[in-house]
C-alpha positions, -999 to 999 in steps of 0.1 A, spaced: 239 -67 5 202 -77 11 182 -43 12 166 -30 45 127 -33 40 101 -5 58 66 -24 61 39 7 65 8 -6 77 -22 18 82 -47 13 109 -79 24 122 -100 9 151 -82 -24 150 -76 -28 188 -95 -64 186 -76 -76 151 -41 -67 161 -32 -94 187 -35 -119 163 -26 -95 131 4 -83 140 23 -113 151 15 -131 118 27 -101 101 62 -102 121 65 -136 115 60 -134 74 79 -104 74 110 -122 93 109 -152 72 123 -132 47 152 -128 62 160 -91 56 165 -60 79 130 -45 84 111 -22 99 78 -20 108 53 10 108 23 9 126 3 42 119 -28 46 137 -52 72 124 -80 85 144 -90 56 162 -112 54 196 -105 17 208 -72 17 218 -56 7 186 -22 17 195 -17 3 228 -29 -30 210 1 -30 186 23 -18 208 12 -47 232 15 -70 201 51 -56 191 71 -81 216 106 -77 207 100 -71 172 112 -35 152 77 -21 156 68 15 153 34 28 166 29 63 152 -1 81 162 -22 108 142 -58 125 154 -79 124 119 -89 90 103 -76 88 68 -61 60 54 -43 79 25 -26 104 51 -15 78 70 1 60 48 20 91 34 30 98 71 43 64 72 65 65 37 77 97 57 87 82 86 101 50 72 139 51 65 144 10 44 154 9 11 121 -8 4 89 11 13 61 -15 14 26 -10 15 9 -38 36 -29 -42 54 -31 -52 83 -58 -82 68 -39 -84 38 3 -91 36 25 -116 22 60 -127 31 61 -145 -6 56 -109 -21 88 -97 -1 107 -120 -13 97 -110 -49 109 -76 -39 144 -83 -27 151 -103 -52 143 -76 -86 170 -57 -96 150 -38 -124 121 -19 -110 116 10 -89 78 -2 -83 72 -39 -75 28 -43 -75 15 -77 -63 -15 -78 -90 -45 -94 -81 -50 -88 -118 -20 -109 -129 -29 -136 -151 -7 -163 -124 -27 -149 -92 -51 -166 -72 -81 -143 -60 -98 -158 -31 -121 -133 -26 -160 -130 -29 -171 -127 -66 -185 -87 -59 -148 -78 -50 -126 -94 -78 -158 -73 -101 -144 -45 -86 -110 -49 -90 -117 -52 -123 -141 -22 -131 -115 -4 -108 -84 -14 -136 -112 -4 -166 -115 31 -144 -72 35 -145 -66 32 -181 -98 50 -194 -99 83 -169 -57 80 -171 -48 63 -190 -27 40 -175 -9 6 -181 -6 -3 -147 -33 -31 -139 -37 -26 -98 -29 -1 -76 -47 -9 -45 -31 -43 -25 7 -48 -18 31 -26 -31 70 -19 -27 89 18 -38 123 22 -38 138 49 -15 146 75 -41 109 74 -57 95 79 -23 119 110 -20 113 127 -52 76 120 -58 58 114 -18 54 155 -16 38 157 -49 10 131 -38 -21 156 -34 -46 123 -27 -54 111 3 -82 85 19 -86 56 -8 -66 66 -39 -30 83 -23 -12 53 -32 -26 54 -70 -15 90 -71 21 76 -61 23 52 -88 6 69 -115 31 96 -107 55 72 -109 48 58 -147 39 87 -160 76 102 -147 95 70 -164 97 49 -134 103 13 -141 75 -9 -128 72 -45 -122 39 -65 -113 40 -98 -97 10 -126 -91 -4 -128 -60 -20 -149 -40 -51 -129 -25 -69 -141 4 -80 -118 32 -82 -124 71 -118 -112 73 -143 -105 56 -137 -65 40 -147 -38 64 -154 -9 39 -184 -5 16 -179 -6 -19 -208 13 -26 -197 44 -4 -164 43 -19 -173 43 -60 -183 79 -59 -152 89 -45 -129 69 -62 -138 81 -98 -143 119 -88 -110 112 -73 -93 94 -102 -106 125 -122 -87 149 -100 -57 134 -101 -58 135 -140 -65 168 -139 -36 176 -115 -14 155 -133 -24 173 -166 -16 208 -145 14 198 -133 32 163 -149 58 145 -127 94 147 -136 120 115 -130 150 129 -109 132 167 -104 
């Protein structure tokens, strides 16, 4: 039986990007040709954002979910909440792929599929300053913890039962809750699969990098320290 696929796509202030966004997403998610769902979860925006998607929805399994406070990290754990496939996939609004889908239906063997920008077979479109820091950012992972897992920021599919047993224990939010999740994940045994990736944005990147490198290592620190307090169990 092809598995039923939950798309969680967090959004802030997109009101202008999502009638064009969201109907390219529908269509690469339906070429697939699984059941799906997808999560729209609006986080503190002031534009309208969610009358946009809901607008852009048509006919399609869309749902708009709504929080006050803008945080990309808690939105995207309210949306792995929320979602009920036996997929949970991590998709931008700028940034999806129908080809990485069908990577994830089709893997028997992994509780974690990552699209890699890292992989040696991907193609990374983007400017030269953000493929430096996706790089730096994979130096940061397996020096402050140690991990073998090349990218955690992009597209990424969880099975149901990870997203049960280890969603609670995610104490990150803003930029890093989905690398909580999956170093979590690995550290608790979970098998996990990375795929190449063709990476090519619909816009230029809205976020500064510079604002964001002080978080993300006092960040990655705190997770190693939590995760040193308090390690991750499979099947606890």
């Amino acid at each position: 039986m092809t598995p039923r696929i939950s798309v969680v796509v967090p959004v802030y202030n997109e009101a202008a990007f999502i009638p064009t966004a969201l109907p390219a997403l529908i269509t690469a998610v339906e070429s697939v040709g699984a059941p799906f769902e997808i999560l729209i979860v609006e986080n503190g925006s002031t534009d309208g954002t969610a009358d946009a998607a809901v607008a852009a929805s048509g006919m399609a399994p869309v749902k708009v979910i709504s929080h006050a406070r803008a945080d990309y990290g808690e939105a995207m754990y309210q949306g792995f909440e929320a979602a009920s496939g036996d997929w949970v996939v991590n998709f931008d609004i700028d940034y999806f792929s129908g080809r990485f889908l069908r990577h994830v239906i089709e893997i028997d063997n992994a509780d974690i599929v990552i699209g890699s920008k890292r992989d040696p077979d991907s193609e990374d479109r983007r400017p030269l300053i953000r493929r430096i820091a996706t790089r730096v950012f994979n130096v940061l992972l397996r020096t402050i913890l140690d991990s073998g897992v090349s990218d955690t920021h992009g597209m990424k599919a969880f099975r149901r039962d990870l997203v049960d047993k280890l969603n609670s224990q995610v104490v990150s939010r803003q930029d890093l809750f989905d690398t909580e999740l999956v170093i979590r994940a690995e550290r608790a045994g979970f098998e996990i699969v990375e795929v190449p990736v063709v990476v090519e944005e619909l816009r230029t990147a809205r976020s500064s990098l510079i604002k964001r490198v002080p978080r993300t290592v006092a960040g990655l620190f705190r997770i190693r320290r939590l995760l040193s307090e308090a390690p991750s169990r499979a099947g606890s």
